[in-house]
C-alpha positions in Angstrom: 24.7 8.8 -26.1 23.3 8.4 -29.7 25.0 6.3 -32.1 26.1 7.4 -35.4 23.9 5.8 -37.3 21.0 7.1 -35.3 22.7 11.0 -35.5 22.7 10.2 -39.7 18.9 9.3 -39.6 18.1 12.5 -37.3 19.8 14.3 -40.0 18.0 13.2 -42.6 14.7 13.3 -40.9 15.4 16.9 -40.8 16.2 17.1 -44.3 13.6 15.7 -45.2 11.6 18.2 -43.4 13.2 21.6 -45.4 12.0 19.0 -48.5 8.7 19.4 -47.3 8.5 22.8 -46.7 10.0 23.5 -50.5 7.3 21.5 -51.7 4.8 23.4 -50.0 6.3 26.6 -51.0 5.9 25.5 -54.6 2.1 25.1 -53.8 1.4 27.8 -52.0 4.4 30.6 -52.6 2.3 32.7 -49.9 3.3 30.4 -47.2 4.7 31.2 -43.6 7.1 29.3 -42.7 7.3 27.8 -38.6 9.6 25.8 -37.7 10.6 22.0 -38.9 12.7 19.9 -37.1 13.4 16.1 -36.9 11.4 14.1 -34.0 10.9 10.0 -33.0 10.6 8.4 -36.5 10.2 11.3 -38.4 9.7 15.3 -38.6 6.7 18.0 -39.2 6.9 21.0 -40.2 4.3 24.3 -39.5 3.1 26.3 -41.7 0.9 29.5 -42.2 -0.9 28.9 -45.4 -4.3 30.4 -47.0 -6.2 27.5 -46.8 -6.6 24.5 -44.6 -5.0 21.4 -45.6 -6.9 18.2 -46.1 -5.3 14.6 -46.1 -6.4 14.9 -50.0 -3.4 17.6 -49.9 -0.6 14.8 -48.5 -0.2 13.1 -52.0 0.4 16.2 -54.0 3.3 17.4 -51.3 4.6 13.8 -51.3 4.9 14.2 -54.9 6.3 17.4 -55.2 9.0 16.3 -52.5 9.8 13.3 -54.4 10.7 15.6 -57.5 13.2 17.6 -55.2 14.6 14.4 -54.3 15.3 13.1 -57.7 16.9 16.0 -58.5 19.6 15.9 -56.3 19.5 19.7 -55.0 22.8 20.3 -52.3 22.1 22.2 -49.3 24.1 24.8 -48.6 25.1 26.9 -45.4 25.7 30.6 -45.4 26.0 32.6 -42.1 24.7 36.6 -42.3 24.3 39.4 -39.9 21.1 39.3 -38.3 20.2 42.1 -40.1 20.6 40.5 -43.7 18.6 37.7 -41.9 15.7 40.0 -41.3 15.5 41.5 -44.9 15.9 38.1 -46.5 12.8 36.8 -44.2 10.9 40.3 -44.0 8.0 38.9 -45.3 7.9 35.7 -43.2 7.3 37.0 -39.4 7.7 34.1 -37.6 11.5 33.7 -38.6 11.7 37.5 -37.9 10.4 36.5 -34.6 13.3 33.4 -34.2 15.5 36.0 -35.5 15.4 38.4 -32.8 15.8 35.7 -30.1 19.2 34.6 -30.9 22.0 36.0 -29.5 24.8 35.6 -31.5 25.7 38.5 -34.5 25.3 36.2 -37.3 22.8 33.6 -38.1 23.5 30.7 -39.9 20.7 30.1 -43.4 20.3 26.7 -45.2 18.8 26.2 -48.7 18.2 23.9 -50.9 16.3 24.9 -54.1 13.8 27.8 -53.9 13.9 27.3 -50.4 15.6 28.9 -47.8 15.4 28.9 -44.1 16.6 29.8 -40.9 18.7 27.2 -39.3 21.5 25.7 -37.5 21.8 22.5 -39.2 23.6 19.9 -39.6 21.7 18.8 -42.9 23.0 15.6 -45.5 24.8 16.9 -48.4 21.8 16.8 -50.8 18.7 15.5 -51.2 18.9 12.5 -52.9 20.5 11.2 -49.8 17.0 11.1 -48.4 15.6 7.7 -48.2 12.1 6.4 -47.5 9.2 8.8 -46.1 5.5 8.9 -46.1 3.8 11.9 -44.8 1.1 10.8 -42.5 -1.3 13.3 -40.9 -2.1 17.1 -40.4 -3.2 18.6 -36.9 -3.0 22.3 -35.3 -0.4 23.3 -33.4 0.1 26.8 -31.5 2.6 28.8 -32.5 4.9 28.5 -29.9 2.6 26.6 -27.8 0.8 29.2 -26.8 -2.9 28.7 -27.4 -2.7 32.9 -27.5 -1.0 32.9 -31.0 -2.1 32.1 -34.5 -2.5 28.7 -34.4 -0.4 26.7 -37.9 -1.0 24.1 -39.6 1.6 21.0 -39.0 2.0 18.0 -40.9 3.4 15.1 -39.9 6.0 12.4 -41.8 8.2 9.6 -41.3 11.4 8.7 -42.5 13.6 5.9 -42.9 17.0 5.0 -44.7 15.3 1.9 -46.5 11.7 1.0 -47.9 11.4 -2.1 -45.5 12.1 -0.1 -42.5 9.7 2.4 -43.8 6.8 -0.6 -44.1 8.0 -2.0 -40.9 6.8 1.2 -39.0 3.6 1.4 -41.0 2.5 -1.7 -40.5 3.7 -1.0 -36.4 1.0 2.3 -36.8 -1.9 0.3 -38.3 -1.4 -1.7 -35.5 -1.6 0.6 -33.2 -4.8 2.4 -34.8 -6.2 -1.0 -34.3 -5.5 -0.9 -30.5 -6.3 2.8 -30.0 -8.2 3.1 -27.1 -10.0 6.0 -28.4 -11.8 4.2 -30.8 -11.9 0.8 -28.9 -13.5 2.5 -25.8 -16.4 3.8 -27.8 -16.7 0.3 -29.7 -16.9 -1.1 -26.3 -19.0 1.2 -24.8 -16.4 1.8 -21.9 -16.2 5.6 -21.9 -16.9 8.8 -23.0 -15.9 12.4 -23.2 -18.1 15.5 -24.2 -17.2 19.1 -25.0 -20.5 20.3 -23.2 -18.9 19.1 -20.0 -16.0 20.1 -20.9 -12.8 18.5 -22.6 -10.4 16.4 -20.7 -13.0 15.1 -18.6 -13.9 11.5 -18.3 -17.3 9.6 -18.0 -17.1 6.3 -17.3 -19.7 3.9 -18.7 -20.6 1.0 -16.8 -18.2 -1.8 -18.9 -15.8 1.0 -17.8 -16.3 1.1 -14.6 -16.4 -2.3 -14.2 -13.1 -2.7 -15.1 -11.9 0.2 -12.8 -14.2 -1.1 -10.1 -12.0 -4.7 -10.2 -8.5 -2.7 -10.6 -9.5 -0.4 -7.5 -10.7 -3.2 -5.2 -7.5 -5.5 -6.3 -5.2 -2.0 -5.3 -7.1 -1.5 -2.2 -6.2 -5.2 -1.3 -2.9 -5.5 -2.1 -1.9 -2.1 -0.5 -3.8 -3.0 3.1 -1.7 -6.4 2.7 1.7 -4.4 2.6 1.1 -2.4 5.3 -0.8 1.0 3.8 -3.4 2.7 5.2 -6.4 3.9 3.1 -7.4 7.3 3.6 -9.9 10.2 2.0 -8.8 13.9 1.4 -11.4 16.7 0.3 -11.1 17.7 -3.8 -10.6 21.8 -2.7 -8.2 23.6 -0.6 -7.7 27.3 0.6 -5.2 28.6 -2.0 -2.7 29.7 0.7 -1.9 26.1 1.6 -0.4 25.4 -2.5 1.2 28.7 -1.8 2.7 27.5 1.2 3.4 24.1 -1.0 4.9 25.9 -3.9 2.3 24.5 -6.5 1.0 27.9 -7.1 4.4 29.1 -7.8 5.6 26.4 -9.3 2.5 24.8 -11.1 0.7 28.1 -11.5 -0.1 27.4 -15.6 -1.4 23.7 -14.2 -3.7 24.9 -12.0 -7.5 25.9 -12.5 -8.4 29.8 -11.2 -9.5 30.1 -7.6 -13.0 30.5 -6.2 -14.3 32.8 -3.9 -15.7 31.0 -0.7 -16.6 33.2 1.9 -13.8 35.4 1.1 -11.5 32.9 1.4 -9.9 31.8 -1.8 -10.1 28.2 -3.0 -8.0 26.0 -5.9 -9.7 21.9 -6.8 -7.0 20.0 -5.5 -3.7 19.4 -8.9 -2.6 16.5 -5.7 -3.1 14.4 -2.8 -0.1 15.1 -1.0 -1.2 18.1 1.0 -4.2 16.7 2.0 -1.7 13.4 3.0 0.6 16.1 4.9 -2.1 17.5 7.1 -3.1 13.9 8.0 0.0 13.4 9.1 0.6 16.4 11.5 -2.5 15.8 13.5 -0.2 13.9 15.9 3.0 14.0 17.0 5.0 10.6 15.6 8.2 8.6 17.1 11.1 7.5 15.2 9.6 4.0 16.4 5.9 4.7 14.2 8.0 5.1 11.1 7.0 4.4 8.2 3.7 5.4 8.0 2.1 4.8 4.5 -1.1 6.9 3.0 -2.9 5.5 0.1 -5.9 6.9 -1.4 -7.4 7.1 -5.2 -7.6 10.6 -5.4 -9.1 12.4 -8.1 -7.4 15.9 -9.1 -7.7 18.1 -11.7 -5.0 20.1 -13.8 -5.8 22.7 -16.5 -4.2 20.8 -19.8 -4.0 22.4 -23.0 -6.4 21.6 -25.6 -4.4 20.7 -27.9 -2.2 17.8 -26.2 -5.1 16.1 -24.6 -5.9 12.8 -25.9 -8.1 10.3 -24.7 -7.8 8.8 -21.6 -3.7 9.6 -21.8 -3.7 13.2 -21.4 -7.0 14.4 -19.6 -7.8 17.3 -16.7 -9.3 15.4 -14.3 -8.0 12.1 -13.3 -7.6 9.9 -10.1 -4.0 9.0 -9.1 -3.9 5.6 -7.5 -1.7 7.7 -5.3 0.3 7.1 -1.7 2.9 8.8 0.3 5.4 7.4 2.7 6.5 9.0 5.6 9.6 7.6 6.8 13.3 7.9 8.4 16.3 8.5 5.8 17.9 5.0 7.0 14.8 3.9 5.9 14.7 5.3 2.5 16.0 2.1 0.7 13.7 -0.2 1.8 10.7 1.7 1.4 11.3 2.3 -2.3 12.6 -1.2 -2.7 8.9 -2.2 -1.3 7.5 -0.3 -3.9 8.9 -1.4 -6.2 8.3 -4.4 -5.7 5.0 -3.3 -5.4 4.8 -1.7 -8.4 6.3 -4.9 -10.3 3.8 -7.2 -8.8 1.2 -4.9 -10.7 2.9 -4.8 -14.0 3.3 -8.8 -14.0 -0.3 -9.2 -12.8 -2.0 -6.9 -15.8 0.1 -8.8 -18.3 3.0 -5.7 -19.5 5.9 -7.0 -20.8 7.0 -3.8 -22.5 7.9 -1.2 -20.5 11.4 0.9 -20.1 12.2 2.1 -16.3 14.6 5.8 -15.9 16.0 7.0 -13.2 15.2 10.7 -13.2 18.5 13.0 -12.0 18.4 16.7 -10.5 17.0 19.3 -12.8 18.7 22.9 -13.4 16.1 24.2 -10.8 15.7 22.4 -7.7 14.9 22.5 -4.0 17.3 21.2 -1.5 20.9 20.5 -0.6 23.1 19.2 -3.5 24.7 16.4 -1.1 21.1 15.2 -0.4 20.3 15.0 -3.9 23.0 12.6 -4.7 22.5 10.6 -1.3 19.3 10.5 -2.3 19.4 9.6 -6.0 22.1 6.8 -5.1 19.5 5.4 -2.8 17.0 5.4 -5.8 19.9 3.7 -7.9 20.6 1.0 -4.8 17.0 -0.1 -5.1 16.4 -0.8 -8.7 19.7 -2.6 -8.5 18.8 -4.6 -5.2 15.4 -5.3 -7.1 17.2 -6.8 -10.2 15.7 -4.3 -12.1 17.7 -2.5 -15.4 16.9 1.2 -15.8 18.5 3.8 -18.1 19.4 7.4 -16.4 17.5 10.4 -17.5 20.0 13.3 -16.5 18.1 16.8 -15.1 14.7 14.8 -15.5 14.1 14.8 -11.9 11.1 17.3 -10.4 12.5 20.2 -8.4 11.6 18.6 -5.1 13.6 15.3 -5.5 15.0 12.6 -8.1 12.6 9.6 -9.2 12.2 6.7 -10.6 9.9 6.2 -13.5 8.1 3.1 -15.2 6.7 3.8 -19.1 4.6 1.7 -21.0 4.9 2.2 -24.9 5.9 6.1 -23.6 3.2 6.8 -21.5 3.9 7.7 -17.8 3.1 4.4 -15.2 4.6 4.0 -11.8 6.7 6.7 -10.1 8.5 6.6 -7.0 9.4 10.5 -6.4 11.8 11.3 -3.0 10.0 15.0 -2.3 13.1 17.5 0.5 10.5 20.5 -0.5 7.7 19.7 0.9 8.6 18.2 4.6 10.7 21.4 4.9 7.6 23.5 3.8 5.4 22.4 6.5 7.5 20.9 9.0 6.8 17.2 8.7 9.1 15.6 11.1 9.3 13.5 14.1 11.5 12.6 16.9 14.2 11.1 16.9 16.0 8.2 19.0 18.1 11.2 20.2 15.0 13.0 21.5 15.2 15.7 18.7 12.9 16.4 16.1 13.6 15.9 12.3 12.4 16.1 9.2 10.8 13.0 8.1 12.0 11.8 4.3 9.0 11.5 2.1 8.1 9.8 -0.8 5.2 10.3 -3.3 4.5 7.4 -5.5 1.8 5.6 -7.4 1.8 1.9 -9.1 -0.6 2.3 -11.5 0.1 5.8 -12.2 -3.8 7.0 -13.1 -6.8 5.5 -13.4 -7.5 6.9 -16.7 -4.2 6.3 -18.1 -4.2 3.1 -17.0 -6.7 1.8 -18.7 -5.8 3.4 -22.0 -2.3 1.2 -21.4 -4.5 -1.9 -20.5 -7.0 -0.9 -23.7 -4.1 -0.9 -26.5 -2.3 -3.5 -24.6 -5.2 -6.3 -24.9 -6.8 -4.3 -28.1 -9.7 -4.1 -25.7 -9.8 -8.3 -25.5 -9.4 -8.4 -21.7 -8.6 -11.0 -19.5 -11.2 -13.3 -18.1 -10.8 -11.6 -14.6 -10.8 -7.8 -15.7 -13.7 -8.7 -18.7 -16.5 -6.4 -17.9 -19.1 -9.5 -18.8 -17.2 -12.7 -18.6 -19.8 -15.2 -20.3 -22.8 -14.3 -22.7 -25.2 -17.2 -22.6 -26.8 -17.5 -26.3 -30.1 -19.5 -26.8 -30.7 -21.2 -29.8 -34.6 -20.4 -29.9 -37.1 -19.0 -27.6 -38.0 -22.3 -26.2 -34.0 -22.1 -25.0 -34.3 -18.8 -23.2 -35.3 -19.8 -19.6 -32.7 -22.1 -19.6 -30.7 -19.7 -20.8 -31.8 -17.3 -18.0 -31.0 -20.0 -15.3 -27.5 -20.0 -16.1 -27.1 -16.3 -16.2 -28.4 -16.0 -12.2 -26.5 -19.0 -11.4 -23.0 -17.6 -12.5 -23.9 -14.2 -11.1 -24.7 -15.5 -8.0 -21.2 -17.5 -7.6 -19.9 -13.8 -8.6 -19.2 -14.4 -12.5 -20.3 -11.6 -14.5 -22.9 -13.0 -17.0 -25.5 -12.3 -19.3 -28.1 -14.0 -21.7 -28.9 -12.4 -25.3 -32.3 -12.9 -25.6 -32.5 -11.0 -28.7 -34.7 -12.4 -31.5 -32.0 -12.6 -33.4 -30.2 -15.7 -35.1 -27.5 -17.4 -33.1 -25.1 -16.4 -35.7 -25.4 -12.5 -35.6 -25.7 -13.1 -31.6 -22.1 -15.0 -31.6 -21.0 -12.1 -33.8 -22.1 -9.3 -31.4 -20.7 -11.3 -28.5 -17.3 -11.6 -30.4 -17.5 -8.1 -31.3 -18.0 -7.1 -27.8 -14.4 -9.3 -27.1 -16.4 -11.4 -24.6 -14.3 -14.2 -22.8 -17.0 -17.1 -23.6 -20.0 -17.8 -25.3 -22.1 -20.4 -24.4 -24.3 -21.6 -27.0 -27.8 -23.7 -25.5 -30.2 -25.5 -27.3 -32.4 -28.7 -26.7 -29.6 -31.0 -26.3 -28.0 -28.6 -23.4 -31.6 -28.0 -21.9 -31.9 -31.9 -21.8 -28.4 -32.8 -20.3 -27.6 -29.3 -18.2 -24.7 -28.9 -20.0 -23.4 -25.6 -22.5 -21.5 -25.6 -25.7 -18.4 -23.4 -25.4 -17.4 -20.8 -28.0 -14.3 -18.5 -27.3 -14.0 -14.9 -28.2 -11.3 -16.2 -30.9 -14.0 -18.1 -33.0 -12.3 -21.5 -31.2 -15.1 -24.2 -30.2 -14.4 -26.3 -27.0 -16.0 -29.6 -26.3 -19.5 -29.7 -24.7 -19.8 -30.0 -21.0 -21.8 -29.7 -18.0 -22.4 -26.5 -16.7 -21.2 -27.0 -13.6 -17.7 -28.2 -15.2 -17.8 -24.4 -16.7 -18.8 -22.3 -13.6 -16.1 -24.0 -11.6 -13.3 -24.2 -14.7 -14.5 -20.2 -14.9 -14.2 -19.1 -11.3 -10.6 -20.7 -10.8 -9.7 -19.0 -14.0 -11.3 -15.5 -12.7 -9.1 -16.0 -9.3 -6.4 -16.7 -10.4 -6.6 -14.0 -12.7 -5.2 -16.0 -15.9 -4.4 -14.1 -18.7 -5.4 -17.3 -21.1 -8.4 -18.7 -21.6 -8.1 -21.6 -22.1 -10.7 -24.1 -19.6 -9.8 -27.2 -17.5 
């Protein structure tokens, strides 16, 4: 439940929003109006105007609201008839279109000012009780989402109830434009997206798939060790098996269009589970083979709108580091205990501290018997609280095949543990029973990671693209002073490459400055700087990423102080 405090500040985000959209009136009185409501931090509101707005545009509305703000304006609440409604906004058709959609008689109107809108409210009592905002950015947005409508213009503020709050959260943002992995991925050369090939779709440059190559080999590992198996599923399917599924029915606006194959209709896989599913029935299974774990990194594609893709968060074609458990109900507990403790292991071993875990509850729409629902869901509850985990419920959250459990990092989606009753009922998964009758098999979908893609963007903006030692795409840039240095320079490179450490020399006639630069640039673990001293006593002087100098020392001091620090994946790096 929201406090009070945090109900006030909604309120006067929204406030400050109807500000906003009086100060653009007074700039454009053409305008048409959207709609303009409070979110996280702040508001937006979307707008119709004559011209597109530049950021050149956000000082002048700042201004203008500032001037509303001084003077002190009340808002006031008025409900009409819907049709007084209409001829007060005839000329604004996108209220005339909010109009119609409500139910009730009467409408209730705010205004403050010149301006007047269509709204329930609550607002503050006047505008001077807004406190500190900053408008921050302009995108496109949809009218209604709908990438059929006229698409508006929204811009985006913040608002807080005191000027240090207000800095607090801006200095928070530049922080995070620092980390974004948008524009550290193209610094670091680790991938790429291009609207030739189509948005949403990822290429991965070699740094980049260096770094996936290590996560993937380290989740193949540790899932063999806990008892999974590793399997492969094809990337299309008929179409009548997602019927049969209830993707197509209940997915249909996720999923690309079908292709014609020999007059059989085919979809690219949205999921691995189908694929898992069919696995699964190629043999008849004993109560005694249960559980029976499936892991693969699948990749599967999902038609995305445009306009909420970003990055490597929100893409159309990802791979899911993706498994699905086939197990007994009095096995339930146990199973999702395991992965979560799974999943935990992960989040300690990439280094997240800051991540909130939800318990997702059964939606309005939902498959299944109610008293499963809540067995299950108390199951869900009983591991996280055998695990010594603390989670926060997320009431109707669930998908309509089951109740979940969800890990975020910084509000992007991570592990999920998802208990599916559609899906085994759908295509008959069961097995038999101690009682020599067949039953339907509980199953669980889950992932640890939660997508490749994703994933990385978390690890990206978590490390500000200054990896680890172990997940470092090159782990050690060996620098000659001068020419005369360089096949020195070169030995050291093939010697750490062949015990495994990923290492290059800069041969670069460049000065040793501008090539410790670049190194640091390039958020490399270690530089090691050789010259004629080195060359004469086999040793390397140590630079880290940080600008820090360590003490010279043999080379063979490094590789091994490198290689224990690589295997034990150390998140410092600090040498021996």
């Amino acid at each position: 439940m929201a406090s009070k405090d945090s109900e006030k500040l909604e309120i006067m985000r929204h406030s400050a929003a109807h500000v906003m959209a009086e100060a653009v009136l007074s700039i454009f009185p053409e305008a048409k109006f959207g709609i303009g409501p409070a979110i996280e931090n702040g508001f937006y509101y979307d707008f119709d105007l004559p011209r597109s707005l530049t950021v050149d545009d956000l000082p002048l509305i700042e201004s203008k609201m500032r001037e509303i703000i001084a003077a002190n304006v009340p808002f006031t609440r008025e409900e009409v008839t819907k049709k007084k409604a209409k001829a007060l906004f005839a000329d604004q058709p996108y209220k005339l279109e909010l109009i119609d959609e409500i139910p009730d008689a009467k409408v209730s109107l705010y205004q403050e000012g010149k301006f007047l809108d269509l709204c329930r409210g609550p607002h503050i009592g006047s505008t001077g009780e807004i406190g500190a905002f900053k408008l921050l950015s302009i995108a496109g947005a949809y009218w209604r989402g709908d990438e059929k409508r006229p698409m508006l213009q929204r811009v985006y503020g913040v608002a807080f109830d005191t000027e240090e709050a207000l800095a607090e959260h801006l200095n928070k943002l530049d922080e995070a434009a620092k980390r974004d992995h948008r524009k550290l991925g193209k610094e670091l050369d680790l991938f790429s997206l291009h609207e030739e090939a189509g948005p949403g779709l990822v290429h991965w440059h070699p740094k980049g798939a260096v770094i996936r190559r290590i996560i993937e080999d380290f989740w193949k590992d540790e899932h063999i060790k806990r008892g999974y198996d590793i399997v492969y599923t094809p990337h299309i399917a008929k179409l009548n098996l997602w019927k049969t599924s209830g993707h197509w029915e209940f997915y249909r606006d996720y999923l690309y269009s079908p292709m014609e194959v020999e007059g059989q209709e085919y979809i690219i896989k949205p999921m691995n589970c189908l694929g898992h599913i069919l696995i699964y029935k190629t043999s008849h299974h004993s109560y005694r083979e249960l559980p029976l774990r499936y892991a693969e990194l699948g990749t599967v594609y999902r038609y995305e709108r445009s306009g909420v893709l970003h990055g490597l968060s929100r893409v159309r074609g990802f791979t899911q580091d993706d498994a699905h458990i086939f197990c007994r109900f009095d096995q339930l507990e146990d199973e999702v205990a395991g992965v979560l403790d799974l999943a935990m292991f992960m989040v300690d071993t990439f280094g997240f501290s800051d991540y909130q875990i939800f318990l997702s509850t059964r939606p309005e729409k939902y498959a299944g018997d109610t008293k499963v629902w809540e067995e299950a869901t108390d199951t869900l509850s009983r591991a996280l609280t055998r695990q010594g985990l603390e989670y926060s419920v997320d009431p109707g959250e669930g998908v309509f095949y089951g109740p979940k459990i969800d890990i975020k990092f910084e509000g992007w989606q991570g592990p999920t543990i998802q208990v599916d009753f559609n899906l085994p009922s759908r295509f008959d998964v069961s097995y038999t029973g101690e009682d020599g009758q067949e039953h339907l098999v509980a199953m669980v979908h889950r992932t640890v990671l939660g997508s490749m893609e994703r994933f990385l963007a978390s690890l990206i903006e978590h490390y500000a693209g200054a990896f680890p030692v172990w997940l470092a795409p090159v782990q050690a840039m060996v620098i000659p002073i001068a020419d005369r240095h360089l096949d020195y320079a070169r030995k050291l490179e093939a010697e750490l490459k062949n015990d495994g450490v990923r290492a290059e020399a800069d041969a670069r006639s460049e000065t040793v400055n501008l090539k410790i630069r670049r190194a640091q640039l390039n958020k490399i673990p270690y530089m090691l700087v050789v010259g004629d001293k080195e060359v004469q006593a086999s040793t390397v002087s140590v630079r880290l990423r940080s600008g820090e100098k360590i003490d010279s020392q043999p080379f063979a001091s490094f590789k091994k102080s490198i290689k224990a620090a690589i295997a034990s994946r150390s998140a410092g790096l600090q040498l021996d």
